[in-house]
N, C-alpha and C positions, 0 to 999 in steps of 0.2 A: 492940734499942736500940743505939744507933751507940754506938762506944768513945768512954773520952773523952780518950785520947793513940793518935798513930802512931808506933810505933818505923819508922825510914828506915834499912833496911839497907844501905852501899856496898859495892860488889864482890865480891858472891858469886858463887864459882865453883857452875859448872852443868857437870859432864861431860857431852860425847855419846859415845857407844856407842863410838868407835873413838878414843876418849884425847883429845881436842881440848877444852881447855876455854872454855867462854865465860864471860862475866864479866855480872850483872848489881846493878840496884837494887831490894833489897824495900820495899814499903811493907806494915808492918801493923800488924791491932790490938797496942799497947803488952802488954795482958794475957797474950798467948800462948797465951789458949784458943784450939781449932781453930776453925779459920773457913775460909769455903772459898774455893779459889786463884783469881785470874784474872791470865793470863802477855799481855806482849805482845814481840814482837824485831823489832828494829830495824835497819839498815843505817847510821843517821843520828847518831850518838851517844846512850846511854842518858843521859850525863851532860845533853843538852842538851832531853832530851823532854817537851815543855812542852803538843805535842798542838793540834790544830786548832781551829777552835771550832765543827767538827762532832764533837770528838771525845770522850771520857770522860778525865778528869782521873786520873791513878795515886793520888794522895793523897788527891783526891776518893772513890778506891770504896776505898781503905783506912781515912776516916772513915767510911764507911756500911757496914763490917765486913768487908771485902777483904781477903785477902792479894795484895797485887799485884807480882808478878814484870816489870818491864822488865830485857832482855836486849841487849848487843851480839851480832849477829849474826855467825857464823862468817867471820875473818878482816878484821873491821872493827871501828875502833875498839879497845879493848879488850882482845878475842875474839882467839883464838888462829887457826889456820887461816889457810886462804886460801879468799876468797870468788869465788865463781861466782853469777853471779845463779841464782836459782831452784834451782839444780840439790841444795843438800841441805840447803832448806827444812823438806820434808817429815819426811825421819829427824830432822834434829833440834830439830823443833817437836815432836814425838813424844816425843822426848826430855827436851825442856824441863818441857812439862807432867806426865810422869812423875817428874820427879825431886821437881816444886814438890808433889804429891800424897802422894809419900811422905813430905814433913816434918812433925815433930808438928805443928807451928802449922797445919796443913794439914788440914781433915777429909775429906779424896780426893775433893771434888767441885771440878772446875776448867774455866774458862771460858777462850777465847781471843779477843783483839780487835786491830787494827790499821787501819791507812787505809795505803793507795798500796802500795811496796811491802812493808810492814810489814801491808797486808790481804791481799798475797799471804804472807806468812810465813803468816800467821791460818789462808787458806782450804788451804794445801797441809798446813799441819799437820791439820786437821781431815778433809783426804781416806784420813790413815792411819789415822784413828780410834783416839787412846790409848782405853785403858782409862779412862781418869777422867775424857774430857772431855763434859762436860754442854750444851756451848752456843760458841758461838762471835757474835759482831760482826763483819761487814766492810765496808770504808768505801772508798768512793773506789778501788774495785781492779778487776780485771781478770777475766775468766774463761777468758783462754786467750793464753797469752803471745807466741802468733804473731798471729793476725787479733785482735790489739787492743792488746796493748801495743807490740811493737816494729813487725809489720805491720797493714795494713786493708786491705781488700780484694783484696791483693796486691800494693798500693805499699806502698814502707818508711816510716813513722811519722817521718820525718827530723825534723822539727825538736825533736820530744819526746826521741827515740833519742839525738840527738848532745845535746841542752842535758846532758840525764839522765845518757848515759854519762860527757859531760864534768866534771858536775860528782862522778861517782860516784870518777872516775879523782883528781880534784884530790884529796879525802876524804884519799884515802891517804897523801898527802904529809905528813899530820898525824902518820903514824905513824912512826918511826923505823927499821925494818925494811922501810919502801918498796920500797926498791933499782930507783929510779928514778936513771938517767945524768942526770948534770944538762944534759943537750943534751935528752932525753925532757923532764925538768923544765920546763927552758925553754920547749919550743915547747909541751907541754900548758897552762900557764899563759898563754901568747899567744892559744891557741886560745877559753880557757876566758874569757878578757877581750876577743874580738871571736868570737862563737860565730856570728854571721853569714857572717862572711866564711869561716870555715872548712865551714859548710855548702855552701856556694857552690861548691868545690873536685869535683873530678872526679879519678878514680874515688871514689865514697865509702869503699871498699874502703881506700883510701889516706889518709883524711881527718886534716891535719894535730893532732897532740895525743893521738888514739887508737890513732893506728898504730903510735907508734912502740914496738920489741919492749920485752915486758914489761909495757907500761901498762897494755892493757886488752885481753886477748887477747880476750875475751870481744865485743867491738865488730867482729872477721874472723867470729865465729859467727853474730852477726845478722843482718850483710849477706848474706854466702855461702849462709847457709843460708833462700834467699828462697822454700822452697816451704812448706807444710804435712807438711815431711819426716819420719824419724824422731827426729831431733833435736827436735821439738819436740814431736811427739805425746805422749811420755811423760809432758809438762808440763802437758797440755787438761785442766781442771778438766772441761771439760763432755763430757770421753770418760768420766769417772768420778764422774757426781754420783751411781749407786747405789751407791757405797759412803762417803757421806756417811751418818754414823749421828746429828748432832745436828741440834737448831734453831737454823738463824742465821739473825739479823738484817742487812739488806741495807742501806746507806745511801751513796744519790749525789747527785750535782746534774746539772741538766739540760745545762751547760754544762760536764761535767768530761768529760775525757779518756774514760773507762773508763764512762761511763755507759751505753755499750752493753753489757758486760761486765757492770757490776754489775746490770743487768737480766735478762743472759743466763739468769745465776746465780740470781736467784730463781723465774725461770721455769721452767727447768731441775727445780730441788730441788721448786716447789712441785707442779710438775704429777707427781713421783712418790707423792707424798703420803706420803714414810714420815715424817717431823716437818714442826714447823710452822715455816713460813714467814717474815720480815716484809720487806718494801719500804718504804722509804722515801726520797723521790727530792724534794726542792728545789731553787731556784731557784739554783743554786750553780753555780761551777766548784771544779777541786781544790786551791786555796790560796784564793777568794775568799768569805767567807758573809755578807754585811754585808747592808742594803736595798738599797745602791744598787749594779749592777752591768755591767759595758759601761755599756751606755747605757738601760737604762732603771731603773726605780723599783719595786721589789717588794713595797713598803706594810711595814707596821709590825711583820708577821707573817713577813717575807722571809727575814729574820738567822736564823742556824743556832738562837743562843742566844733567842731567840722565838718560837720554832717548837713549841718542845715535844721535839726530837729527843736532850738529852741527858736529860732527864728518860724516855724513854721507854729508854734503853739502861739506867737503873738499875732499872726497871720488868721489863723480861726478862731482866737480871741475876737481878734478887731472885728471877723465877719459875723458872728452869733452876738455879738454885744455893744460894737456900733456900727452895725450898717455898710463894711465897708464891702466892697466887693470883692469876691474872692478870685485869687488867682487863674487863668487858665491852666497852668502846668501845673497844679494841685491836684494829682490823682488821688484816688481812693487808696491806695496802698503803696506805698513806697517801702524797697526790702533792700537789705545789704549779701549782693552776692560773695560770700565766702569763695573763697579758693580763687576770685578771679578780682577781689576788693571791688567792685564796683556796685555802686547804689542802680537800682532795675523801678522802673511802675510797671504797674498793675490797675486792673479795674476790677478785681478779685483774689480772693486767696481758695485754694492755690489760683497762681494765673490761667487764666481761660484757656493758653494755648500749649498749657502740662499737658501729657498723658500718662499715661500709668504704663510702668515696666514693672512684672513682675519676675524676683530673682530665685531657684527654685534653689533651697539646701542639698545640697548632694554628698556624699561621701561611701566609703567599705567599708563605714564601723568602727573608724578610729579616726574620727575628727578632733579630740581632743586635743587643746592647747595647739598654739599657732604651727607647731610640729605635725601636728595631723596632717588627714589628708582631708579635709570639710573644703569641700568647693560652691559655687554661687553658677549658676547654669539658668540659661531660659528655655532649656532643654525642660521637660518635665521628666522627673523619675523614674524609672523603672520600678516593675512591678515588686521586683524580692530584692530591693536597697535592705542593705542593713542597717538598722538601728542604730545609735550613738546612743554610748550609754557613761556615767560617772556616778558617784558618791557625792548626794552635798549632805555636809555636816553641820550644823547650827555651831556647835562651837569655833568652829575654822571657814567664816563667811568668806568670803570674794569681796576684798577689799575698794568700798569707792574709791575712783581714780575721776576727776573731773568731772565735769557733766556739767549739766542745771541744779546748781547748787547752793545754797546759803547756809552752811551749818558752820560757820566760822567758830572757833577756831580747831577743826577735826578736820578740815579738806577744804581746798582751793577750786572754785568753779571754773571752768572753760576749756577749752580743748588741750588735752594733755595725752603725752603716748603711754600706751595699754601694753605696750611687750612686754612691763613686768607683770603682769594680769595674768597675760594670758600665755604665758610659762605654764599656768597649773593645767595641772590634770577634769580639774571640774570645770575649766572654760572652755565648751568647745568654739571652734574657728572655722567657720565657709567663707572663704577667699574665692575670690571674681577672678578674670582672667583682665591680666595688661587691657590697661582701655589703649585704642590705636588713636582713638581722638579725644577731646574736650568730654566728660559729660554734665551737665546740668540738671540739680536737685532740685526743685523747688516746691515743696507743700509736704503733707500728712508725710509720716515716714509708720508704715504699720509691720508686722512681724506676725504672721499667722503660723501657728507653732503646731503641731501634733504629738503631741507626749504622753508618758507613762508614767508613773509613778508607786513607789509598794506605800507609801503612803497615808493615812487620809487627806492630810492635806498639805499643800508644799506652795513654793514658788517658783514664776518660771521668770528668768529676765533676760531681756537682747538689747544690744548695743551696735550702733552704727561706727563703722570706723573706715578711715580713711588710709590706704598704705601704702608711702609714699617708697621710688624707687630704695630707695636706702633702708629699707624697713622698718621706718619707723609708723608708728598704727597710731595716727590721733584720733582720738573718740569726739563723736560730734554728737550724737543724743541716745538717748538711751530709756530703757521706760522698762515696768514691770506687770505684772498680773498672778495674782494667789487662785490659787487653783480652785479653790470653792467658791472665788467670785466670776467665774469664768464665763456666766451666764447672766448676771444680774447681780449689780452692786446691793441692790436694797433687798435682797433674799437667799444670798448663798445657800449652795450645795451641796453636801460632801462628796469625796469624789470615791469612787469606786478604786481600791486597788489595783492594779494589773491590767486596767481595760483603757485603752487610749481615749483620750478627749483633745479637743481643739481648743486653744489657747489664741485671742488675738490681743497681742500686746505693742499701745500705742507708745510712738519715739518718739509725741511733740514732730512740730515742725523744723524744716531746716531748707535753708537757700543756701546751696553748697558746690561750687564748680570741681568734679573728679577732674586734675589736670590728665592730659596725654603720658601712658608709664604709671600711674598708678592705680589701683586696685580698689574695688570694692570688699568690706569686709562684715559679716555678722557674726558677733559673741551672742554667745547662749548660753546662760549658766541658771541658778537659782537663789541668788544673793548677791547683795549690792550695796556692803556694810558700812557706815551707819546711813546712808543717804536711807534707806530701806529698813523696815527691824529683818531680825532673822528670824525668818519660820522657825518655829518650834518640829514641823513638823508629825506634831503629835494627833490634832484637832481641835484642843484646845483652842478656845481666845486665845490669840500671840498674846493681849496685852494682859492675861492675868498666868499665862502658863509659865512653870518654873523650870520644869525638864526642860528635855531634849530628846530628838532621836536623829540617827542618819536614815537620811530616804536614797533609796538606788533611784536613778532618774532615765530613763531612756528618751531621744528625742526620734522621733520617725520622719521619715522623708522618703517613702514609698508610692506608687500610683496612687494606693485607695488613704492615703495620708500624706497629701503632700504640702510639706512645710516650706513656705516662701517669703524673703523679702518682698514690700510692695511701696513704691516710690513715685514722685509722678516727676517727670522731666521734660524738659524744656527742648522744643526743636532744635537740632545742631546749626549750631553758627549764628543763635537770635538773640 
């Protein structure tokens, strides 16, 4: 029986292990009987944690018999310390949850939950496995804080990194121990009020508002450290999900930043089989959950709160933390099929009963812009296809348009039409032929590319897009790959001038119904501005080079180079 008062505890100290205290707020049962804990820490103010509306409410699982621990995070807000992203999440999530399990009110069973990077607090504390943590939630996060949060593919995540950093650097201004010069002050808050213009700037390395000493040392770590180095391998969730010991539930949106990551993550955990599982992935990006989103319409069932998704986090609460039994109709994955709105399960990702279509790039050589002639064929190539060839220019990138996005306030994430994209000369367009029926997307969306470059090193980018009788081309995911990490993030290559190489460049996942009448579409270009930095092109580090140069780009799609969409689909009419 749910209590029937919350006592709201303010600012409880929580030691970690090396004398740093953090500061949080309890919510619990009024009575004081044990009941068992669920923690969440925060970077963002506890005072101000109100929660997404993909997310669980604190007061909310303290009326349904929660002791609920929100915490400022080490050095923010608060919290005593000095914060470093990521870097001691881990000890002292460990900690936090230990301490909440030893208190009477506490009967030692305790759960962890978070979104963004409050789901990376969640999942790093859960890789140390406390003693008493039963279950963890993670929301909208990442699985590996180099190829998905700060980098992709081996380009820097620019417009996410600098919005994120900037506004992580302003945060602190709030706190009276800043010890920001007011020249730092100054030009951070300039930055932070035109976030564009300061992305724009060259070296990134240098990027006005983060650089200057003191603010954000942590922002020279990102850039600098652009390989799969030691610096970050210690952070890869997915170097260590065997030593995940609990069940956690997975929950993203198809258009959020990290939806590759939070899919990683359940893939990862579930194919070890030591606990179970859950995925849950909507029609979302990471701040939007409403019906209506970009541009289209996701029916009545779209919104996070109609979904059934907070109801189902009090559902594997209650079964990891009291006992109760868990539902029958509780699959392992539950996804929102797009283009058809309807919510699908699964007992895996992709679903067991995908297969793989793959769509072959075809064209004469002038696939450029939606004008061309770039077709999509399950035909394979011919031996002497011509080439597609364009001009990318670092100064005149390929403007982001939607996607998986959080770089507010530069661009709006979620499904939005590409015709003005792909007007230009440097996008090329392989257009499908009229579907005559339904088709059905469901899992990995990959793009294996064959190209050329005058070069040493460039980028290559493809985008999934959807187009409809009326022509309009909604972009559904999208993804990148830099040429010299084409084989290995933690070792880059340079690339040889003039001599073709293979490019496989991941689109994140997508659960995507093509209605009857319209098309399958792939953009191909090499820049994807600011979602992406722009190649320099030169060889340099992008993040310390000042120039620029244009690379000629040629895409192949020949017998002995054949460039294909690769998608996996779902039997017709299931």
């Amino acid at each position: 029986m749910a209590p029937s008062n919350v006592l709201v505890e303010k600012h409880v100290t929580v030691p970690m292990r090396d004398g740093v205290e953090t500061y949080g707020d309890l919510y619990r049962p009024a009575d004081g009987a044990p009941a068992p804990g669920i923690v969440s820490r925060t970077p963002y103010d506890k005072e101000g944690f109100g929660g997404l509306r993909s997310m669980p409410l604190p007061l909310k699982l303290a009326e349904a018999g929660y002791a609920v621990l929100v915490t400022d995070t080490r050095g923010r807000f608060s919290s005593q310390g000095e914060f470093h992203p990521f870097v001691h999440e881990g000890p002292d999530g460990y900690d936090t949850v230990e301490w909440l399990a030893g208190q009477d009110f506490c009967d030692g069973n305790v759960g962890i939950f978070g979104a963004s990077y409050f789901g990376a607090t969640a999942m790093l504390a859960a890789r140390e496995a406390p003693p008493s943590l039963r279950c963890a939630v993670s929301i909208i996060t990442a699985s590996d804080y180099y190829d998905d949060w700060t980098h992709y593919g081996g380009a820097f995540q620019l417009g996410f990194s600098a919005s994120w950093g900037l506004g992580l650097a302003a945060a602190q201004l709030l706190r009276p121990d800043h010890g920001f010069s007011d020249e730092a002050r100054a030009e951070l808050l300039a930055a932070a009020g035109n976030p564009g213009a300061a992305m724009a700037h060259r070296p990134l390395v240098e990027m006005p508002g983060l650089s200057a000493p003191g603010v954000a040392p942590w922002w020279a770590e990102w850039v600098e450290h652009d390989t799969l180095d030691d610096f970050w391998d210690g952070l890869r969730l997915s170097r260590d999900y065997a030593d995940f010991e609990v069940p956690i539930m997975h929950v993203g949106g198809w258009f959020d930043l990290f939806a590759i990551g939070t899919i990683r993550n359940f893939v990862g955990l579930h194919g070890l089989g030591k606990t179970p599982q859950r995925l849950w992935m909507g029609p979302w990006s990471h701040t939007a959950y409403e019906r209506y989103h970009g541009e289209m319409d996701f029916g009545p069932t779209g919104p996070a709160l109609f979904s059934g998704v907070v109801e189902a986090y009090k559902r594997f609460f209650d079964e990891h933390l009291m006992g109760v039994d868990a539902p029958e109709h509780d699959p392992a994955v539950r996804y929102f099929l797009m283009g058809s709105n309807e919510w699908r399960d699964a007992e895996a990702w992709p679903p067991p009963e995908a297969s793989e279509l793959r769509l072959h790039l075809r064209s004469q050589g002038a696939a450029n812009s939606s004008r061309g002639d770039g077709a999509l064929s399950e035909a394979a190539p011919d031996a002497g296809e011509a080439a597609d060839r364009y001009v990318y220019d670092p100064e005149r990138p390929v403007p982001t348009e939607g996607g998986c996005l959080l770089q507010l306030p530069v661009g709006q994430p979620g499904p939005r039409d590409q015709r003005l994209v792909e007007m230009r000369d440097d996008v090329l367009c392989y257009t499908g032929e009229e579907l005559a029926a339904p088709l059905d997307v469901a899992g990995p969306v990959v793009v294996e590319l064959w190209a050329v470059t005058d070069a040493p090193d460039t980028d290559w980018t493809a985008k999934l897009v959807d187009v409809h009788p009326d022509g309009t081309a909604m972009g559904l995911c999208d993804g990148i790959r830099r040429a010299s990490f084409r084989d290995s993030l933690a070792e880059p290559s340079p690339v040889t001038p003039g001599e073709p190489a293979r490019y496989e460049i991941e689109l994140s996942s997508i659960a995507h119904r093509f209605q009857a009448g319209h098309r399958l579409r792939v953009e191909v270009s090499s820049s994807n501005f600011p979602r992406f930095d722009a190649n320099p092109n030169t060889g340099e580090p992008a993040w310390s080079a000042a120039e620029t140069r244009p690379a000629l780009q040629q895409v192949l799609h020949d017998a002995g180079h054949p460039s294909a969409l690769v998608v996996q689909v779902l039997p017709a009419g299931s």
